[in-house]
MOPAC internal coordinates of N, CA, C and O (Angstrom, degrees):
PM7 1SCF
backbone

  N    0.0000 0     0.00 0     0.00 0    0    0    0
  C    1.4478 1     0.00 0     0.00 0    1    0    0
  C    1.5268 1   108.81 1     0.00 0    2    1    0
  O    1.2310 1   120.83 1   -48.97 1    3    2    1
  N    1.2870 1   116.02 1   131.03 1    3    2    1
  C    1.6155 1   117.67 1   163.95 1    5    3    2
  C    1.2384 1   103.22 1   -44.94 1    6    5    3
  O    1.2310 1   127.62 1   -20.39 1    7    6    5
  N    1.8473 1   102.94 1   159.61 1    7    6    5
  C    1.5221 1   128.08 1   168.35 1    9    7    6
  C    1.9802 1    99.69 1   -48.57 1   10    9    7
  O    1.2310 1   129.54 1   -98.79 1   11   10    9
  N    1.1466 1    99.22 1    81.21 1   11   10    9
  C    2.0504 1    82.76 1   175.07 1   13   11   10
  C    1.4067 1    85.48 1  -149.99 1   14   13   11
  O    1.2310 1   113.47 1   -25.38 1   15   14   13
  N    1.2228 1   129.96 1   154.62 1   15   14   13
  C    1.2685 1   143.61 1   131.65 1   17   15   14
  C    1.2015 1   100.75 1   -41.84 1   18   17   15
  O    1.2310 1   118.06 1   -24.23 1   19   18   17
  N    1.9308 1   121.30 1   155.77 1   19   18   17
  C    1.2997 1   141.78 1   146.37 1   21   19   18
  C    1.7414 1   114.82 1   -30.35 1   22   21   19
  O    1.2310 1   118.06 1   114.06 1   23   22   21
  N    1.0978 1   121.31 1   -65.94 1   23   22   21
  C    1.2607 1   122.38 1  -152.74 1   25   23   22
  C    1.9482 1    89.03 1  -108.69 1   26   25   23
  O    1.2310 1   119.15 1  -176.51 1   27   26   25
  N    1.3988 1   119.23 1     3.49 1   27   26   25
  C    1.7949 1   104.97 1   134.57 1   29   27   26
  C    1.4989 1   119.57 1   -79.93 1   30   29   27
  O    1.2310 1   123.69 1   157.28 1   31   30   29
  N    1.2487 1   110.52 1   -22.72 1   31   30   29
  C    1.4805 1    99.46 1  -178.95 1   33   31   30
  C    1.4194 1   114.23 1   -98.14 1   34   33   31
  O    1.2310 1   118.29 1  -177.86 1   35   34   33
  N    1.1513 1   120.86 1     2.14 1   35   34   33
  C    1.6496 1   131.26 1   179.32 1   37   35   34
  C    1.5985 1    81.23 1   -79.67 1   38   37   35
  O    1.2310 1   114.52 1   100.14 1   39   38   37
  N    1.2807 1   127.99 1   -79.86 1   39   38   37
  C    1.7407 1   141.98 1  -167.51 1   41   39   38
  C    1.5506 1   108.01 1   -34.40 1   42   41   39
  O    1.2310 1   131.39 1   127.13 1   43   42   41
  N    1.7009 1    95.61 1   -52.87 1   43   42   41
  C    1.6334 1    70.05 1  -175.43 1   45   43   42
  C    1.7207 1   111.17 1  -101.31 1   46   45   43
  O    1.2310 1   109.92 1   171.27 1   47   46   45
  N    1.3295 1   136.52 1    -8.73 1   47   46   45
  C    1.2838 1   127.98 1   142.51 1   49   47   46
  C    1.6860 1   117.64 1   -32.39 1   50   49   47
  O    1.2310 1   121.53 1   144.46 1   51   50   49
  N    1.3369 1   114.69 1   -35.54 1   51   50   49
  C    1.4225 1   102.33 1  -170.10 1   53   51   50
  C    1.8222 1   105.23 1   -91.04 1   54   53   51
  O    1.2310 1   134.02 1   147.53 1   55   54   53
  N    1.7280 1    90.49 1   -32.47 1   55   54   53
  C    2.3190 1    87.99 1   154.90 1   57   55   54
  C    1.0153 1   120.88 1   -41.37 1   58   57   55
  O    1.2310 1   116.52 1   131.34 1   59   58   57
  N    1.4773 1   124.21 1   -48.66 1   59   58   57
  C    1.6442 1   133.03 1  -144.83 1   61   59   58
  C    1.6502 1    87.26 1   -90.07 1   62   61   59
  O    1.2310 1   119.92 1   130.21 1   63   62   61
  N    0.9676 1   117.77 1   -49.79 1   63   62   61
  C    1.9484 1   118.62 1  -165.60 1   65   63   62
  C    1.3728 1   102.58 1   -87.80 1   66   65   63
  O    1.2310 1   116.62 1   -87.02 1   67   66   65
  N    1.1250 1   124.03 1    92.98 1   67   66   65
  C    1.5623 1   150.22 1  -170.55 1   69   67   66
  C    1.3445 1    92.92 1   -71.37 1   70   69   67
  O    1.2310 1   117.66 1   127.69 1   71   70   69
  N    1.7004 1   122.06 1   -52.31 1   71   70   69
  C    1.4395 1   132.65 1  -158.58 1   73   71   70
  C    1.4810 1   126.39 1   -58.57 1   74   73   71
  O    1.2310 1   106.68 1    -6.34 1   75   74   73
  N    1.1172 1   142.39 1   173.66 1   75   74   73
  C    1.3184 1   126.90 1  -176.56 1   77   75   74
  C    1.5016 1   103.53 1  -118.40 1   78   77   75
  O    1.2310 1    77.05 1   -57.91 1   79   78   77
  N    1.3590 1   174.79 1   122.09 1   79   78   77
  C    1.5278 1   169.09 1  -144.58 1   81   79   78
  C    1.4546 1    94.79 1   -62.57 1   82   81   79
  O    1.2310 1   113.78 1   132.27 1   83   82   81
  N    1.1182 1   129.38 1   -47.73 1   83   82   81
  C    1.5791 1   131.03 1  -168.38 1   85   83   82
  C    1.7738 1   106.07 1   -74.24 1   86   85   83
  O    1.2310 1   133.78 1   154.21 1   87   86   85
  N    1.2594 1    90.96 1   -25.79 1   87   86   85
  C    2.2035 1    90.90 1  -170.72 1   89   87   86
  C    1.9561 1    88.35 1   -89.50 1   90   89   87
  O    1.2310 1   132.65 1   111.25 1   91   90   89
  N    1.3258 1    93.17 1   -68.75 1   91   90   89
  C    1.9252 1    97.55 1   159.78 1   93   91   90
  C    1.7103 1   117.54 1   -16.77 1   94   93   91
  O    1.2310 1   119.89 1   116.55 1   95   94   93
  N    0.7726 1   117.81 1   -63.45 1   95   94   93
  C    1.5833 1   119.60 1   174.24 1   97   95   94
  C    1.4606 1   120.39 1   -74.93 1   98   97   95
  O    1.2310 1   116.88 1   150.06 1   99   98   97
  N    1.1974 1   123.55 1   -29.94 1   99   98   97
  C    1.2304 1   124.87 1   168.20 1  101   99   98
  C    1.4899 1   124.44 1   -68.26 1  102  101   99
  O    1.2310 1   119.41 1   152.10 1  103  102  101
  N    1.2115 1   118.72 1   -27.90 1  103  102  101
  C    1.5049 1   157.84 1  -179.28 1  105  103  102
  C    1.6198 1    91.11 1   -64.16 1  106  105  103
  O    1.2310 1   122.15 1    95.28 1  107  106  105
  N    1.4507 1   113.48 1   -84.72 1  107  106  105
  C    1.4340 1   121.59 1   173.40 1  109  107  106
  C    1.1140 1   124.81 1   -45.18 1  110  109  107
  O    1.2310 1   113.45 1   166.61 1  111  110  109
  N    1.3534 1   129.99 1   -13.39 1  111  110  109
  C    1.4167 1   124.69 1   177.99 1  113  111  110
  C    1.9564 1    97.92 1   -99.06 1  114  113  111
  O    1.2310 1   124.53 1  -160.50 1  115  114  113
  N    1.4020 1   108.91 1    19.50 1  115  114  113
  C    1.6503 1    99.16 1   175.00 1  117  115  114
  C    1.0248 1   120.33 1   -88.98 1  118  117  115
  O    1.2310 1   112.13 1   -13.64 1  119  118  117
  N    1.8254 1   132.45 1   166.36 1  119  118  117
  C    1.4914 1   103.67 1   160.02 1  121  119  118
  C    1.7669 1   118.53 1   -83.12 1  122  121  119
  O    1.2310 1   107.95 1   178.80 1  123  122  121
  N    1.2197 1   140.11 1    -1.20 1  123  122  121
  C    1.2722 1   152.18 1   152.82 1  125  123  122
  C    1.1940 1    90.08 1   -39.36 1  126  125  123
  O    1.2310 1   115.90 1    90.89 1  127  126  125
  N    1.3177 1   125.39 1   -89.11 1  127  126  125
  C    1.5297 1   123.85 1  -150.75 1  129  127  126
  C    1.8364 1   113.75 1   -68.36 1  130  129  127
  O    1.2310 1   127.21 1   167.19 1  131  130  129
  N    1.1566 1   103.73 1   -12.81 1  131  130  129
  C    1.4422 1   104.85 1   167.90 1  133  131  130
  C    1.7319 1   125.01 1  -105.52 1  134  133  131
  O    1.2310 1   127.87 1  -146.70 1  135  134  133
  N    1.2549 1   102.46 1    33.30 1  135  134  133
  C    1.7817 1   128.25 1  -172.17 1  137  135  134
  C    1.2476 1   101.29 1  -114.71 1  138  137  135
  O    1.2310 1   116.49 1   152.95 1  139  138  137
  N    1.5301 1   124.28 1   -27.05 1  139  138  137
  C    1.5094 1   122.86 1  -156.97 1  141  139  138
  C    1.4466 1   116.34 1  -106.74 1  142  141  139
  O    1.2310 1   115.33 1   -53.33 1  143  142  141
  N    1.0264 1   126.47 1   126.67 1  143  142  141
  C    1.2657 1   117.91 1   159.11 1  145  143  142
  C    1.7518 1   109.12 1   112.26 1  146  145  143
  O    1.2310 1   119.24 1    -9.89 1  147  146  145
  N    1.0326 1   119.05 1   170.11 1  147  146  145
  C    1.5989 1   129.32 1  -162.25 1  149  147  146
  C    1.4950 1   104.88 1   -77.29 1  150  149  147
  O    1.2310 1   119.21 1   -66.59 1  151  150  149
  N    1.4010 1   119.12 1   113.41 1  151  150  149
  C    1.8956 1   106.07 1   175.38 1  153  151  150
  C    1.3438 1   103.51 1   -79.37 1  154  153  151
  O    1.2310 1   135.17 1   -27.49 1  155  154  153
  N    1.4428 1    88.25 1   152.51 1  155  154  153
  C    1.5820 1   111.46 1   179.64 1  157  155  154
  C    1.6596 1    89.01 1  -152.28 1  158  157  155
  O    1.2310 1   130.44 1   -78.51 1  159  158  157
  N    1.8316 1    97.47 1   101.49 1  159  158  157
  C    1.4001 1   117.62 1   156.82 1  161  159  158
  C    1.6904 1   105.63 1    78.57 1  162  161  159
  O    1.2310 1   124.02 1  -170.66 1  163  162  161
  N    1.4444 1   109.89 1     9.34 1  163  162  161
  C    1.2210 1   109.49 1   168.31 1  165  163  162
  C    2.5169 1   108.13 1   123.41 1  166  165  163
  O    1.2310 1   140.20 1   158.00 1  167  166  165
  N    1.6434 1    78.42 1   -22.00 1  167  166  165
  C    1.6018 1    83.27 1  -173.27 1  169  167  166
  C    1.5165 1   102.07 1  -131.28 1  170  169  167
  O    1.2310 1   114.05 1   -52.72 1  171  170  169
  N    1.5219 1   128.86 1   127.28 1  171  170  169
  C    1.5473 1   128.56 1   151.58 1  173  171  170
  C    1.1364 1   117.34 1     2.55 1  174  173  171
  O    1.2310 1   127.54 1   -27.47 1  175  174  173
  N    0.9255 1   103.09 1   152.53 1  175  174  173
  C    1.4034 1   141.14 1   179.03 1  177  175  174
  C    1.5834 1    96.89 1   -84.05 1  178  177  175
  O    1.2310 1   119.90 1   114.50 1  179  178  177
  N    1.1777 1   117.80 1   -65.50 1  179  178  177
  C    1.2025 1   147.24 1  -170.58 1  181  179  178
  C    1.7427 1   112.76 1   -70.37 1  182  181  179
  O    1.2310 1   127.79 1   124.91 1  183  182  181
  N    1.5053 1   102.61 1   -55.09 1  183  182  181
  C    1.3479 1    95.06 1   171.17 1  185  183  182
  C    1.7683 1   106.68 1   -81.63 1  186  185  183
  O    1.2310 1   100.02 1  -172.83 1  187  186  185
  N    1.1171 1   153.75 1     7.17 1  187  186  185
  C    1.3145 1   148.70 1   145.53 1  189  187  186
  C    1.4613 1   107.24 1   -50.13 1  190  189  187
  O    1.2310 1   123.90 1   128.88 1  191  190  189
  N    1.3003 1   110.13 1   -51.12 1  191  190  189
  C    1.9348 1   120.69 1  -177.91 1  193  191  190
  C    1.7004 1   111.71 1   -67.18 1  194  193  191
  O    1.2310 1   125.63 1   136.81 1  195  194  193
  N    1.4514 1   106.79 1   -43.19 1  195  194  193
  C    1.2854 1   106.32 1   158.00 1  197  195  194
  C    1.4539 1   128.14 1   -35.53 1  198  197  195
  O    1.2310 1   114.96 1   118.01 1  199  198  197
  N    0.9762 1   127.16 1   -61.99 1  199  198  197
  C    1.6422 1   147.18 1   178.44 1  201  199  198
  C    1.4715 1   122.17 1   -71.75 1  202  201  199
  O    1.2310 1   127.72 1   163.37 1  203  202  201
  N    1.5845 1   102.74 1   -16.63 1  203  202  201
  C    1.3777 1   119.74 1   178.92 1  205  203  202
  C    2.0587 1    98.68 1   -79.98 1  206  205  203
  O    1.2310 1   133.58 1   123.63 1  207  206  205
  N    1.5238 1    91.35 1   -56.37 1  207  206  205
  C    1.1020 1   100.39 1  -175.82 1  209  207  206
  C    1.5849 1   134.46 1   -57.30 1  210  209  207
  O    1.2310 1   128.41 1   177.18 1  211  210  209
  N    1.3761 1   101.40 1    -2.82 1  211  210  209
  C    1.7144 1   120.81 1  -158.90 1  213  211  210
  C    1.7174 1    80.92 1  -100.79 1  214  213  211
  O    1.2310 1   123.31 1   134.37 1  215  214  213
  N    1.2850 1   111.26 1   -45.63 1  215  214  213
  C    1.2429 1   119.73 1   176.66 1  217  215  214
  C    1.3756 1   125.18 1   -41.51 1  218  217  215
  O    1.2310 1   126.49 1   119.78 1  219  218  217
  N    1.3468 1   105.13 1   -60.22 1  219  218  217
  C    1.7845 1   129.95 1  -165.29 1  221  219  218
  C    2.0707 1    84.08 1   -77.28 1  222  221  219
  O    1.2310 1   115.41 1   127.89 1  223  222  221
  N    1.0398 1   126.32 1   -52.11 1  223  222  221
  C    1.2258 1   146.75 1   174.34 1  225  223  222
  C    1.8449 1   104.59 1   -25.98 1  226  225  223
  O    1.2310 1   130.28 1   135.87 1  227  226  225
  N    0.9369 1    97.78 1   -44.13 1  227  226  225
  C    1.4918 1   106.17 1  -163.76 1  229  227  226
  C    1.8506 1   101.22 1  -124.30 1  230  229  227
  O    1.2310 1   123.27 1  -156.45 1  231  230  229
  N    1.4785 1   111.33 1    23.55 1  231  230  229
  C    1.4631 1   108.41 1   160.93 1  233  231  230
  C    1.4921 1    94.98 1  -109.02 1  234  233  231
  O    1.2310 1   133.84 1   -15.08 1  235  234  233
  N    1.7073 1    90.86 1   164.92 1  235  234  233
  C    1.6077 1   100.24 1   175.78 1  237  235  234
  C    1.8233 1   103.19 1   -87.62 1  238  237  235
  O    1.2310 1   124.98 1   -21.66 1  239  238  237
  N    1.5423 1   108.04 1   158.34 1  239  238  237
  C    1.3718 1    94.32 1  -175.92 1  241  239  238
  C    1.1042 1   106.91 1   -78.83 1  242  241  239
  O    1.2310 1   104.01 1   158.20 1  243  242  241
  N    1.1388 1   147.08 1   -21.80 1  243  242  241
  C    1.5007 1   135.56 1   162.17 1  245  243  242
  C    1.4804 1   119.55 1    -1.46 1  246  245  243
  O    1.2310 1   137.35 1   107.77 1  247  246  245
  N    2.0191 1    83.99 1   -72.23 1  247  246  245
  C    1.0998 1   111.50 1  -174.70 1  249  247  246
  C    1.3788 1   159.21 1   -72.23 1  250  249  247
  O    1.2310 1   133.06 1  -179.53 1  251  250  249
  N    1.9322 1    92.36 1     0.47 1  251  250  249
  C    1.2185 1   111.53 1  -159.03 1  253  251  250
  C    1.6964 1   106.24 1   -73.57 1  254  253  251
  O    1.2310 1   117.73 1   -34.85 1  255  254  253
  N    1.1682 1   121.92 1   145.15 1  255  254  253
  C    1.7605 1   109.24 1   163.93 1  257  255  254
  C    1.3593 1   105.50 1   -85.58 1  258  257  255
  O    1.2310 1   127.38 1    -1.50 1  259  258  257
  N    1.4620 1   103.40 1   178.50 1  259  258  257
  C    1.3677 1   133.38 1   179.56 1  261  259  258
  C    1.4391 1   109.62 1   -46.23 1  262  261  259
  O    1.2310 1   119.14 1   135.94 1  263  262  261
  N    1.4218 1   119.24 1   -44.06 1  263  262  261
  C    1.4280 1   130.19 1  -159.19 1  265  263  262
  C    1.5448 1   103.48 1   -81.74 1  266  265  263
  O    1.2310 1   120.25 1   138.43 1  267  266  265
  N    1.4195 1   117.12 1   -41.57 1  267  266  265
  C    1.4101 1   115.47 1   160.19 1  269  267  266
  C    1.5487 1   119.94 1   -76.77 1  270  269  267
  O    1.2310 1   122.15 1  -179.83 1  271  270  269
  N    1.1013 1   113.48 1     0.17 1  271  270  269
  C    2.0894 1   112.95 1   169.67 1  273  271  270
  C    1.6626 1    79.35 1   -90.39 1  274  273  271
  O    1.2310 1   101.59 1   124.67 1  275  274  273
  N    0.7755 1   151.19 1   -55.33 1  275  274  273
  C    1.6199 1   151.92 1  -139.15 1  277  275  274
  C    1.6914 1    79.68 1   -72.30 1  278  277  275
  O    1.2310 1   117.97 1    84.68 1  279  278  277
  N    0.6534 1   121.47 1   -95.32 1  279  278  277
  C    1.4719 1   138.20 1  -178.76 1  281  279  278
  C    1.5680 1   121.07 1   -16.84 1  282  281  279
  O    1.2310 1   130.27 1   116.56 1  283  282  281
  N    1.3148 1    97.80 1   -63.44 1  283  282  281
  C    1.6743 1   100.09 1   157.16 1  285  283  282
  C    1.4105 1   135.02 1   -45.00 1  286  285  283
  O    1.2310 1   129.41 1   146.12 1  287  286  285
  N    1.5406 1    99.46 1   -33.88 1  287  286  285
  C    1.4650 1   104.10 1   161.06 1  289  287  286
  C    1.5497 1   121.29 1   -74.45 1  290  289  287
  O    1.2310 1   131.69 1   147.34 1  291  290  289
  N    1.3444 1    95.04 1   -32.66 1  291  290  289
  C    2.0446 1    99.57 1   177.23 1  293  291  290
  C    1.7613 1    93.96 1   -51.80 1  294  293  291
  O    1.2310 1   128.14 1   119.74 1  295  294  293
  N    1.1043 1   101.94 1   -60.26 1  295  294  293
  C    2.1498 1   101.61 1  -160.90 1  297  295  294
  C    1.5639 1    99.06 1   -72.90 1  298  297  295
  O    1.2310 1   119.80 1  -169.16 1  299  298  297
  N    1.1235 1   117.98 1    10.84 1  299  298  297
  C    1.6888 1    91.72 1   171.17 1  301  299  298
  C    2.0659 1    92.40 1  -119.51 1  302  301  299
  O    1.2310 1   121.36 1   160.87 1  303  302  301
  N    1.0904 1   115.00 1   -19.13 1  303  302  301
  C    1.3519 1   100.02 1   154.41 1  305  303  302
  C    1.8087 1   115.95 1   -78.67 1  306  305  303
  O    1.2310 1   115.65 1   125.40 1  307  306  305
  N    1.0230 1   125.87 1   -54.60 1  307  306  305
  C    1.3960 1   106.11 1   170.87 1  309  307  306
  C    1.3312 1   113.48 1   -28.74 1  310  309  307
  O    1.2310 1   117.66 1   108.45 1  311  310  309
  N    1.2257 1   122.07 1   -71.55 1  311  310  309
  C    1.5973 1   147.06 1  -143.32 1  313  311  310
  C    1.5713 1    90.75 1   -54.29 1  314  313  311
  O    1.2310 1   122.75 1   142.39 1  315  314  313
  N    1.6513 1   112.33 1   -37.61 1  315  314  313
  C    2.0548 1   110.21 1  -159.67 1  317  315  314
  C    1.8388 1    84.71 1   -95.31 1  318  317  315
  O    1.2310 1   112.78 1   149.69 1  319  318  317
  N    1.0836 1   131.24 1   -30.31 1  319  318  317
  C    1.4868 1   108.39 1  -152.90 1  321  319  318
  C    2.0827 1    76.13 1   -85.88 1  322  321  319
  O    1.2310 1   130.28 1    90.90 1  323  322  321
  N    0.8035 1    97.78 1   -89.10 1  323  322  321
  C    2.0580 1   101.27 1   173.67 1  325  323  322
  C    1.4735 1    97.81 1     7.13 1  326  325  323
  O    1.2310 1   122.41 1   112.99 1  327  326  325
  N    1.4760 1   112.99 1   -67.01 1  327  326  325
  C    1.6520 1   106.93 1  -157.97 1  329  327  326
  C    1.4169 1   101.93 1   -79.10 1  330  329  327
  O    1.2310 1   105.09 1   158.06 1  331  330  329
  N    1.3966 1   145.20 1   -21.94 1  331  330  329
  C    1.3054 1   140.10 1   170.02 1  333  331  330
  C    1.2490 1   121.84 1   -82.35 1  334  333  331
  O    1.2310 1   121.35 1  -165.05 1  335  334  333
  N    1.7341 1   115.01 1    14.95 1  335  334  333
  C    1.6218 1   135.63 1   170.65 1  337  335  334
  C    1.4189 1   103.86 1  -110.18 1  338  337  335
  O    1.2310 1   117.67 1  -171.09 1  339  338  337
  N    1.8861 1   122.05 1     8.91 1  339  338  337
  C    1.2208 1   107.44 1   162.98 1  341  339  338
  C    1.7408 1   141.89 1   -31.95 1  342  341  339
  O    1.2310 1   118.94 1   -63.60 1  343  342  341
  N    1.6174 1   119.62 1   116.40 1  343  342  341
  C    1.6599 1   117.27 1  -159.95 1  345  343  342
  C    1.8813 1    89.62 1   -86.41 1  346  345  343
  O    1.2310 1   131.61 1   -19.31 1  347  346  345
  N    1.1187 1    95.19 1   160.69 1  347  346  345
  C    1.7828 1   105.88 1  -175.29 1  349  347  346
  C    1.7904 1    97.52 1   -75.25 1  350  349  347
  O    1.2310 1   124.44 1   -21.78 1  351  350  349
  N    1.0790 1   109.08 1   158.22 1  351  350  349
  C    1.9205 1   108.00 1   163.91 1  353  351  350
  C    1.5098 1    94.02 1    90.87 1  354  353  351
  O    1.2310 1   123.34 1     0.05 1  355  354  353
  N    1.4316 1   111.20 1  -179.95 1  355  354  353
  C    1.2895 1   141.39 1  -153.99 1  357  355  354
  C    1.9339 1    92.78 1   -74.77 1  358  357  355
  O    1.2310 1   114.30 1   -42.31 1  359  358  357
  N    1.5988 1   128.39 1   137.69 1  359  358  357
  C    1.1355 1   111.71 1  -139.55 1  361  359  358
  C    1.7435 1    80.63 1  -143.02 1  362  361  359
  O    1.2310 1   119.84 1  -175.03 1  363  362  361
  N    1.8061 1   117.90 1     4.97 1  363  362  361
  C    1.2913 1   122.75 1  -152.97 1  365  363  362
  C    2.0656 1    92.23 1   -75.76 1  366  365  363
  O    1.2310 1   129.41 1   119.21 1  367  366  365
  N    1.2894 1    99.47 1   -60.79 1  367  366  365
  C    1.5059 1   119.35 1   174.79 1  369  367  366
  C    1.8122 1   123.27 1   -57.77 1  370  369  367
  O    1.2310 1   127.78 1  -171.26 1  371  370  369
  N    1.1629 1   102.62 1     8.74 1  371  370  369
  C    1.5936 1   107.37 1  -141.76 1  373  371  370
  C    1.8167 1   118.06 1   -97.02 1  374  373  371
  O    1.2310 1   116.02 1   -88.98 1  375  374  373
  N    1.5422 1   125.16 1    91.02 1  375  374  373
  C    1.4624 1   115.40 1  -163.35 1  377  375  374
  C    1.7034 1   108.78 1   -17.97 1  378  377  375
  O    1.2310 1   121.01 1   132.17 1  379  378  377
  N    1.9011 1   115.66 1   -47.83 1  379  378  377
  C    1.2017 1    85.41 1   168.86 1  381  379  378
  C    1.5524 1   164.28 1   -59.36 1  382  381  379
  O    1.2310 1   137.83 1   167.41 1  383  382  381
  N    1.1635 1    83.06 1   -12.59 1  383  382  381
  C    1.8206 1   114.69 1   170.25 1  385  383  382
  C    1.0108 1   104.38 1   -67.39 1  386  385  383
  O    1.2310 1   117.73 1   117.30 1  387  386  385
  N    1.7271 1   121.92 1   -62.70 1  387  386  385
  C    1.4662 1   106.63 1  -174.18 1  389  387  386
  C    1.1756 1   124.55 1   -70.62 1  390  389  387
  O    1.2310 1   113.83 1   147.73 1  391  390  389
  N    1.7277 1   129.28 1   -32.27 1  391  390  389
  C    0.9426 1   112.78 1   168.05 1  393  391  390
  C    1.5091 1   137.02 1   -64.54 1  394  393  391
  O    1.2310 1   118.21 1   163.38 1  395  394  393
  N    1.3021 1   121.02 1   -16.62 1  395  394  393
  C    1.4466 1   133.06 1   163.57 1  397  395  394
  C    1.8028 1   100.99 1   -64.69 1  398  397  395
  O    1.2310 1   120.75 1   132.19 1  399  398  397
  N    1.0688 1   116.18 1   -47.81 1  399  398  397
  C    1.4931 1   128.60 1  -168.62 1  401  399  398
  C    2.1144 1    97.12 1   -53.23 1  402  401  399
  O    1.2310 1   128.97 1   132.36 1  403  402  401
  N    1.3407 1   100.32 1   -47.64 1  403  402  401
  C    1.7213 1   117.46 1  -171.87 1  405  403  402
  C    1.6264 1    99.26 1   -53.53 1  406  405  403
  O    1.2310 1   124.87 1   149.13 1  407  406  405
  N    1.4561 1   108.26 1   -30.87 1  407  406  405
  C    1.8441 1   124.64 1   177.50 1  409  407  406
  C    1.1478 1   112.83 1   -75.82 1  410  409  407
  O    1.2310 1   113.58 1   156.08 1  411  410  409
  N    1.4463 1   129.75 1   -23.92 1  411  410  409
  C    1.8515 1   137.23 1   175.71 1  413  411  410
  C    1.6092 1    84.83 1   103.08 1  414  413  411
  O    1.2310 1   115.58 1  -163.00 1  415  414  413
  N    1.6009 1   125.99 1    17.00 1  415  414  413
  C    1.5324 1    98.74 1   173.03 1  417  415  414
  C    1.3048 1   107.49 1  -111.10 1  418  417  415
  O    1.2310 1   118.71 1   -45.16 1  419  418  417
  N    1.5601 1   120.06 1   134.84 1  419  418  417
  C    2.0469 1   104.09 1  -171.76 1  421  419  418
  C    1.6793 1    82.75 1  -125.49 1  422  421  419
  O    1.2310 1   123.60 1   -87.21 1  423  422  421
  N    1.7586 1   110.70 1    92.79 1  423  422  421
  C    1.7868 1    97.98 1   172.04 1  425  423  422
  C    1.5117 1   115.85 1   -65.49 1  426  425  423
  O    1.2310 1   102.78 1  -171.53 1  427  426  425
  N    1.1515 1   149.18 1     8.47 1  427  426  425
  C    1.1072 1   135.36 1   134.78 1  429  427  426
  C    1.6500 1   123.34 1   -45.96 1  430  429  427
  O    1.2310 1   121.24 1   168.68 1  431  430  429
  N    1.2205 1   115.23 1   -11.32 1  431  430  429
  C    1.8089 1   105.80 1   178.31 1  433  431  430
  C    1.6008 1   106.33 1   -85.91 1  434  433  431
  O    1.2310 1   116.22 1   -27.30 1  435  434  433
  N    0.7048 1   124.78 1   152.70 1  435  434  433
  C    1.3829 1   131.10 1   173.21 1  437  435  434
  C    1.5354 1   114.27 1   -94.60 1  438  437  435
  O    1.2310 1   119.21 1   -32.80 1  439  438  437
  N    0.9477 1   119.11 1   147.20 1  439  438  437
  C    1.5322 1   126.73 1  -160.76 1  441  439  438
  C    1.5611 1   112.50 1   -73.43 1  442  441  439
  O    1.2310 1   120.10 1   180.00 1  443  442  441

């Protein structure tokens, strides 16, 4: 786990994941979101974390284990190095979108 306290990395994991588990899952069942990203064994990298995250998403923090704090830290480093690889031009259509999107992050939403 990064230098963070628990409940810094709960805060900004829940910054970085814009998505809601229900929009998140709907997302993953597209073919966009299943175009992007490196296969491993037939499914993302990315969309695996997706589904993880819908998961961790819908535990109480109480409850979360170790393996989902581990994890939370994976998507909030993805989420900052991804968003500081912004491509120039229209970004609505854009593999990078979806693959950030496969993370629960869609920077097209506005804050």
């Amino acid at each position: 786990m990064a230098d963070r306290t628990r409940d810094e990395t709960y805060d900004e994991f829940y910054d970085c994941v814009n998505m809601q588990p229900k929009e998140l899952e709907e997302w993953l069942e597209t073919e966009e979101s299943k175009s992007v990203g490196d296969n491993d064994e037939g499914e993302s990298t990315g969309h695996k974390s997706g589904r993880r995250i819908v998961t961790i998403k819908r535990t109480d923090k109480d409850e979360l284990s170790d393996d989902q704090w581990d994890h939370m830290d994976k998507v909030i480093g993805y989420v900052h190095r991804h968003t500081a690889q912004r491509p120039d031009g229209d970004i609505e259509d854009s593999d990078w979108r979806y693959s950030l999107m496969n993370w629960g992050h869609d920077p097209c939403k506005s804050d």
